[in-house]
N, C-alpha and C positions, 0 to 999 in steps of 0.2 A: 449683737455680735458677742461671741466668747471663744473663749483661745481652749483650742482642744489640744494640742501641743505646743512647746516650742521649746528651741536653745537660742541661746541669747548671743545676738552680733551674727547671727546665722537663718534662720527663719522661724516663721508663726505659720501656724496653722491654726484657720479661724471659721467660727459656722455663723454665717450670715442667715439668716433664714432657712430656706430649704438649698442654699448652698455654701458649701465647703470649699472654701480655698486657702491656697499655701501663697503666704510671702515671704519669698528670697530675696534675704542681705545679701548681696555681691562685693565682698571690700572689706574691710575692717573700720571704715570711716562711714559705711551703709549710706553711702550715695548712689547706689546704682541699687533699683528693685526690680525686682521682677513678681508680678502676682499673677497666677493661674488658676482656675478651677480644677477642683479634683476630679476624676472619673469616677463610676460608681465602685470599679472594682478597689481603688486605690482606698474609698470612703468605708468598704466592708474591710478593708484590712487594716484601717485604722481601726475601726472598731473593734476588731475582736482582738487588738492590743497595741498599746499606743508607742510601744516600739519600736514597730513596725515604721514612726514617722523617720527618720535616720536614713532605713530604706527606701521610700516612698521618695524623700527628698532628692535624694543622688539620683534617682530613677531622672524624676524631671529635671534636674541638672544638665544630664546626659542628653534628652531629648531635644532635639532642636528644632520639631519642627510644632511641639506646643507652644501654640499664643498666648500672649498675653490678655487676661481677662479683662483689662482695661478697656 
């Protein structure tokens, strides 16, 4: 595992193998998580800059009908 992004009290982004997922803090006491797998496009836009995770995250925020990887 290694952390390709994160902000703190908020989420990680991390590369498990040949897969890339995001954990969302929900809370300020980071009792509620939520973790998903990236898509391929979201995986090409972290890559070609890791600012892009800001956007990336709200996206999935937003979305509700992404599962949880769990």
């Amino acid at each position: 595992m290694s952390v390709i992004a994160e902000k703190p009290w908020d989420y990680c982004i991390e590369s498990r193998g040949d897969e890339v997922k995001a954990i969302i803090l929900n809370g300020s006491s980071a009792m509620y998580i939520t973790e998903v797998s990236l898509s391929e496009e979201e995986i090409r836009l972290l890559r070609q800059d890791k600012d892009n995770a800001d956007r990336i995250i709200e996206r999935i925020k937003k979305d509700r009908s992404r599962a949880p990887a769990r």
